[in-house]
C-alpha positions as CSV (number, residue, x, y, z in Angstrom):
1,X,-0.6,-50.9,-34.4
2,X,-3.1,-53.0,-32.1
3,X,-3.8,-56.3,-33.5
4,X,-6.5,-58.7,-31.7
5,X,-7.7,-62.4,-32.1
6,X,-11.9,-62.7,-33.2
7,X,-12.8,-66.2,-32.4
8,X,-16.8,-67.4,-32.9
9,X,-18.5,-70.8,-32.9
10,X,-20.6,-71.9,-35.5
11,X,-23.0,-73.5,-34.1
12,X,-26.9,-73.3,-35.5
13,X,-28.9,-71.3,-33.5
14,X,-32.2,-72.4,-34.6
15,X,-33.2,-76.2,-36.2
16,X,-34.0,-76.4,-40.0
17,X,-36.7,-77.9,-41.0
18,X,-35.1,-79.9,-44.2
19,X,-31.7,-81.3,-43.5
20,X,-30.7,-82.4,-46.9
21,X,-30.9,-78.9,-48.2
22,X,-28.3,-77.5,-45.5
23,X,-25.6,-75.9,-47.7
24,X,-21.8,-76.0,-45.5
25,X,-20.4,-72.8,-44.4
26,X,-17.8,-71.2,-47.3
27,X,-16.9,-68.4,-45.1
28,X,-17.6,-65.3,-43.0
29,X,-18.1,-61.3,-43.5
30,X,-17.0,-59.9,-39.9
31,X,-18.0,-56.4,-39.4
32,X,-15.9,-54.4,-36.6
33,X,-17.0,-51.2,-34.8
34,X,-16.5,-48.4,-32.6
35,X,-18.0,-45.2,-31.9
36,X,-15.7,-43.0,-33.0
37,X,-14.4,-44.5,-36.8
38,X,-15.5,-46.2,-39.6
39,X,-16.4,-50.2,-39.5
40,X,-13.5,-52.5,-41.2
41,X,-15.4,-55.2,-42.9
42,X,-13.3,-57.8,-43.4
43,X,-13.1,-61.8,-44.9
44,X,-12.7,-65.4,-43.0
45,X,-12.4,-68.8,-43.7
46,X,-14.7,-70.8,-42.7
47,X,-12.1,-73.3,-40.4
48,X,-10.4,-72.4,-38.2
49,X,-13.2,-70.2,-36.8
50,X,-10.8,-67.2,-35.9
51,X,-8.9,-64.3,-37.6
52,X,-6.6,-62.0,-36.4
53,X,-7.5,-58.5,-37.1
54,X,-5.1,-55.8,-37.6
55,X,-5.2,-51.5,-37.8
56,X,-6.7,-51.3,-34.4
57,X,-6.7,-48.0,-31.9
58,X,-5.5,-48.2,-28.4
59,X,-7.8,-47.6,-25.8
60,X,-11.0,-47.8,-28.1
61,X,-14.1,-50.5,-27.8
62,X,-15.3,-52.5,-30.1
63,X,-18.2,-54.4,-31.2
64,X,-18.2,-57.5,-34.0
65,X,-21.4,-58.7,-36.0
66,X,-20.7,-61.8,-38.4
67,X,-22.8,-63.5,-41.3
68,X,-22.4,-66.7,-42.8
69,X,-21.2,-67.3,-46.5
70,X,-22.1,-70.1,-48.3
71,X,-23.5,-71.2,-52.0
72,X,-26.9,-69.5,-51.5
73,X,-25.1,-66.3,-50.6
74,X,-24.9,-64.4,-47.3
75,X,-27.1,-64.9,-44.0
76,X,-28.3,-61.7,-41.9
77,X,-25.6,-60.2,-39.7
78,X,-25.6,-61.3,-36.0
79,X,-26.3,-59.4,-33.2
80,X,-24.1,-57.0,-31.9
81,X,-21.0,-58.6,-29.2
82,X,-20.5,-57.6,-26.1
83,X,-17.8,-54.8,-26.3
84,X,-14.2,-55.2,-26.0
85,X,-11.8,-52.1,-25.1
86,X,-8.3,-52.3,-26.5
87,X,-5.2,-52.1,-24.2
88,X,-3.8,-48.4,-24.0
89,X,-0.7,-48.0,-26.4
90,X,2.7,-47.9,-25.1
91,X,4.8,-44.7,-26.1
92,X,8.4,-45.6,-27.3
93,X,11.7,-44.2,-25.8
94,X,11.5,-41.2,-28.1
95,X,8.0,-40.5,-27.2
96,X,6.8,-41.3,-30.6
């Protein structure tokens, strides 16, 4: 099993307009791809602004979108990341 860090910043990309109505961050919904299995959607406290993420294949890229969770509900996913290849897997002395 490959298991990997996912670290972000928070950080507003554009100014709002009205201040007092900002509503703080509850959480994040993290969205993990590659091209050849199904997306694990997954849950994250809102500090510290990292998980670690389990269940991952060797020698396989990924991409991660994130939205925001707060009172009001969830923002609009992000952009894709840049990709990130996982290491190859190590065989063990038996070969399994």
């Amino acid at each position: 099993m490959i298991r990997a860090w996912l670290r972000w910043s928070n950080s507003m990309s554009s100014p709002r307009t009205n201040l007092d109505q900002v509503v703080p961050v509850s959480g994040y919904k993290i969205k993990l791809s590659s091209s050849t299995g199904t997306p694990q959607i997954m849950l994250a406290v809102a500090f510290p602004t990292e998980t670690l993420v389990s269940g991952l294949c060797a020698d396989r890229e990924y991409v991660a979108t994130i939205c925001a969770i707060n009172l009001h509900g969830m923002s609009e996913f992000s952009a894709d990341s840049d990709p990130v290849k996982t290491r190859k897997g190590r065989l063990s002395q038996s070969g399994i």
